[in-house]
Every structure is written in C-alpha cells, then in structure tokens.
C-alpha positions in Angstrom: -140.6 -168.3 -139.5 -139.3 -165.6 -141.8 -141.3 -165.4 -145.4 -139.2 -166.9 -148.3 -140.9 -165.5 -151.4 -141.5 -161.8 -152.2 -145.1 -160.3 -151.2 -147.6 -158.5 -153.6 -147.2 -155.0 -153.5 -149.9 -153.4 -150.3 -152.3 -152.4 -153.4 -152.5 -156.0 -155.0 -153.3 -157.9 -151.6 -156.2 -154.8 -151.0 -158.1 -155.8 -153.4 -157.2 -159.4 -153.8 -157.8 -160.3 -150.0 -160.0 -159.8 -147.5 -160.3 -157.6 -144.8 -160.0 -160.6 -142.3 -157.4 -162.8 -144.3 -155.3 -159.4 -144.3 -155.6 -159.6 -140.2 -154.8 -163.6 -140.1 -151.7 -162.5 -142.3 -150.8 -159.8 -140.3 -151.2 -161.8 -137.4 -148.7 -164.8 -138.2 -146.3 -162.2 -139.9 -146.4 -160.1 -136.5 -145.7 -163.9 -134.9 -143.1 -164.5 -137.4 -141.3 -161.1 -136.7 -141.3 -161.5 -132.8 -139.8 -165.1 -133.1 -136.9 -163.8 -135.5 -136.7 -160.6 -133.6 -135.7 -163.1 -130.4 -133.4 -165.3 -132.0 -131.5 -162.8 -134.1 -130.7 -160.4 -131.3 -134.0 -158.1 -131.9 -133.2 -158.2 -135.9 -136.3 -158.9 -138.0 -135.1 -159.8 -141.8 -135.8 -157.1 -144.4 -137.8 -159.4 -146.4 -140.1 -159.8 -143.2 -139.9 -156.2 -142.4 -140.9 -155.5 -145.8 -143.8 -158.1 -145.5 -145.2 -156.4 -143.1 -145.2 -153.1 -144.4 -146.8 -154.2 -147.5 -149.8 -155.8 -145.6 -150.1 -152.6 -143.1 -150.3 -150.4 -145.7 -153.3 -153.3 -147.5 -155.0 -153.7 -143.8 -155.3 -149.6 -144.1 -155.8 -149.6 -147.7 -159.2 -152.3 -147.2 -160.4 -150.6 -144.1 -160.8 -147.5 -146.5 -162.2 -149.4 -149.1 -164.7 -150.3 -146.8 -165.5 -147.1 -144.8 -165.5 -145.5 -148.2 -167.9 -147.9 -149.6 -169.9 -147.4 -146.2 -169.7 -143.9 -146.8 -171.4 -144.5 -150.5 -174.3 -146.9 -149.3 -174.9 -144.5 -146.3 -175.6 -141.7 -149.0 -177.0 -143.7 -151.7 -180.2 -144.6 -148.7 -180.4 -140.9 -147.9 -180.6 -139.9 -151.4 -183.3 -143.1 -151.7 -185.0 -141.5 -148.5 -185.5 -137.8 -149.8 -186.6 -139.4 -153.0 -189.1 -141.7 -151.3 -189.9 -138.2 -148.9 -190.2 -136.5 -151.8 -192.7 -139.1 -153.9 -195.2 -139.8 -150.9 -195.7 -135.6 -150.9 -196.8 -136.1 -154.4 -198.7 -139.2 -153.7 -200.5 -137.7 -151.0 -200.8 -134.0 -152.6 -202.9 -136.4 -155.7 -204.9 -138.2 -153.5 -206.0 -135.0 -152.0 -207.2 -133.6 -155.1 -208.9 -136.5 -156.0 -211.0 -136.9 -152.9 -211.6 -133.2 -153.0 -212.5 -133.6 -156.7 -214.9 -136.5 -155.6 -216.4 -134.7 -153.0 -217.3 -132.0 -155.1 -218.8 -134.3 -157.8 -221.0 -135.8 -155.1 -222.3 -132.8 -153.8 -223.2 -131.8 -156.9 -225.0 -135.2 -158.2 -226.7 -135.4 -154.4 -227.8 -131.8 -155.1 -229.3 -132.8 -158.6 -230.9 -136.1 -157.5 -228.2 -137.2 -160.3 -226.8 -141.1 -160.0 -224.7 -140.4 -163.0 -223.3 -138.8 -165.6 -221.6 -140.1 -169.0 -219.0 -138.8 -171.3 -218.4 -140.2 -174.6 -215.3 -142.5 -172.9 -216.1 -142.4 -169.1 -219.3 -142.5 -167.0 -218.9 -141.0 -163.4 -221.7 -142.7 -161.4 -222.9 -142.5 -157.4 -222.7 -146.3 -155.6 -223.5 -147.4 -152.5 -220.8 -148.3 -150.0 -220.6 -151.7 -149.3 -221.2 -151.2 -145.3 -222.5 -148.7 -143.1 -220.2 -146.3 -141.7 -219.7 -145.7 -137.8 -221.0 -141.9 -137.3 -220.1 -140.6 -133.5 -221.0 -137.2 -133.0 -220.4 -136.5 -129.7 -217.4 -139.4 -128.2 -217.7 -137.8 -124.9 -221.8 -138.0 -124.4 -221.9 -141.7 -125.2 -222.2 -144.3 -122.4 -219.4 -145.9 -120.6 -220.6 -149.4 -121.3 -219.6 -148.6 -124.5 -216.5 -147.0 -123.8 -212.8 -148.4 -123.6 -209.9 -146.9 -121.4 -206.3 -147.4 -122.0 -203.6 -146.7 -119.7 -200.0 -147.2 -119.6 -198.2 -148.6 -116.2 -195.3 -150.1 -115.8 -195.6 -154.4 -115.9 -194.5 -154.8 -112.3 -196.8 -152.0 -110.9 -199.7 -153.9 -112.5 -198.9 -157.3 -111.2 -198.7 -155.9 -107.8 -202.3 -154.3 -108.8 -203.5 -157.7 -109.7 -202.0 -159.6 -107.1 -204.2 -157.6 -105.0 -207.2 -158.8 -106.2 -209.2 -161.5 -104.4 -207.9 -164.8 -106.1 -211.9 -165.7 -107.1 -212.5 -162.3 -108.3 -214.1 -162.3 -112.2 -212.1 -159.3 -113.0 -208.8 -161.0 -111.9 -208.1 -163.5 -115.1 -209.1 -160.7 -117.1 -206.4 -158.6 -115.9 -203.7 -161.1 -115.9 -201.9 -159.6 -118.8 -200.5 -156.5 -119.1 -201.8 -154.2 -122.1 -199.7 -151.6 -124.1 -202.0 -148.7 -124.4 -201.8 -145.2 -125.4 -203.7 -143.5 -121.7 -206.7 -142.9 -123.0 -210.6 -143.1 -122.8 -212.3 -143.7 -126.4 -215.4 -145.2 -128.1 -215.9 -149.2 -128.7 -216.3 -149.2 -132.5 -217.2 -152.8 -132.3 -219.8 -152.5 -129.5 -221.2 -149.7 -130.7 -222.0 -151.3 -133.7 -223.3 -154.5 -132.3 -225.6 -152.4 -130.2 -227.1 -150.5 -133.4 -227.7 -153.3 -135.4 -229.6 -155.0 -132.4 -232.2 -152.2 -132.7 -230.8 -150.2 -129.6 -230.4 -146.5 -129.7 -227.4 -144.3 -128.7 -227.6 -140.8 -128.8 -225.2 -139.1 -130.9 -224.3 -142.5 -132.6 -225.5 -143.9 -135.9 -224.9 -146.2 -138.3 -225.3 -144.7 -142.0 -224.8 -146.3 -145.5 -223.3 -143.9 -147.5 -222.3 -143.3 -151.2 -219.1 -142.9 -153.4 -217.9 -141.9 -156.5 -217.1 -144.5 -159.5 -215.8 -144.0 -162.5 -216.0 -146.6 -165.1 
C-alpha cells in the first residue's frame, strides 16, 4: 500500500532510526512498491518512489555512521594499546633499576656485615625472606624421581596409547586424561622441596633462606 504522508528527509531518519528499523522500513516500502508496481501496470507512485529514495539514501547514510564510528573505536584501542605498550616499557625499565639498585645495596650491606642503614626520613634495612628459595644448579644432573616430562600428542593418539594398557595396570587410571604440555623434561619444584625438608640430600639442589631489601 502506497505511503500517504510525506517522509523525513534520508538525513532525519539516519539519525532518528535504527539501522534495523531502516531495513524493516525498507522492506515493507520495497513490498509496497512491488504490489503498486503490479496493479498500476509496473507504475510505482512518486510519493512511494520518493519514499524509497529517501530511506536508501538513510540505510547508506547509518551504515556509514556505523563503519565510521567502527573506524573511530578501532583506532581509539590502538592508540589505547601503543599507550598501554608504551607504559609497561616504563614500568618494566623502573622495576629494573630498582632491583638493580637493590642488589647493589645488598651487596654492599652483606659486604659490611651491615643490617641497616638510616637517613634522617628513611631507614634501608636487610630482612629475611619469608621462605626458603628453591636453588637448582645443575636441572640436568638431578634424579629422574624427581623429574617431570611433558609431552604434547594429539587426544586420539593417546587414548589409543591407553587403551593399550592392561585394564588392571596402576599406571592406566593415571593416564586416563589427556595433559596439555609444553614437550619437555624439567625439575619437580614441589618434590624437590619435600625431599629437602625431609633431611634428604640432592646434589646440586638446595634450599636457602635468603635476604631482601626494605625500606621503611
């Protein structure tokens, strides 16, 4: 049915309607114009024809409003990004110069037999870590027992693995689920500890309680 009231101009209904309400319109105008088209000998009425011209040129008008606001967001997040780049390189450039800094004032205080030293607003001091730190000097000379290997294989390969494995074999609910790994072999952390604080000794391996700076 052919519109009987002039349309906004294309500009108007842009901004005043949404990109889908502009396609419903479009839609039943486009339904209009085919069922006036048909009965008027393939006429469409020039209010109709101007209906539709006006919410083509909208439709086109609010798809660029939205690619170009998009556009905007897209660069607004890369500027956000090199900014973000940009503050983590300072972030971690200042944290370097501290721990360097820190370093060098323990050295110094070990060096002196000094815990710590005051200034008339700060005292730099040496403290004791709250636990003992994990010292491996040598990952490839310690024992397998304490040792952990990760592989990567593909989840069907290693049910067909499994599935080989006699049903009352101990390793065989063990293996049941597939890992995500990285392929490689590397120390057990947690069972090397365990081991040192039973009294046990690994070469290479130690556990150590060792200082850092404070200021206060």
């Amino acid at each position: 049915m052919a519109a009987q009231t002039q349309l906004p101009l294309s500009e108007t209904l842009a901004s005043e309607m949404s990109l889908f309400q502009l396609d419903e319109t479009l839609s039943l105008l486009m339904e209009s114009a085919t069922e006036d088209a048909t009965d008027g000998n393939g006429e469409i009425p020039d209010e109709l024809r101007q209906g539709l011209l006006n919410y083509c040129e909208a439709f086109g008008a609010k798809v660029d409003n939205i690619a170009n606001y998009i556009k905007a967001q897209e660069g607004e997040a890369r500027n956000a990004k090199v900014e973000i780049e940009r503050l983590q390189t300072r972030q971690a450039v200042a944290e370097n110069r501290v721990e360097r800094l820190k370093g060098l004032l323990k050295y110094f205080m070990d060096a002196r037999d000094v815990r710590s030293m005051k200034g008339r607003l700060n005292t730099i001091s040496l403290r004791r870590n709250s636990q003992d730190s994990l010292i491996v000097e040598a990952p490839e000379g310690i024992p397998r027992e304490f040792c952990k290997l990760s592989i990567t294989i593909a989840v069907a390969d290693w049910e067909e693995l499994v599935a080989h494995l006699p049903e009352n074999h101990a390793l065989r609910p063990r293996l049941a689920h597939d890992g995500n790994a990285v392929g490689k072999r590397e120390p057990d952390n947690a069972k090397l500890r365990a081991a040192l604080r039973s009294g046990r000794s690994i070469p290479g391996v130690q556990l150590r309680r060792g200082q850092h700076v404070r200021l206060s």
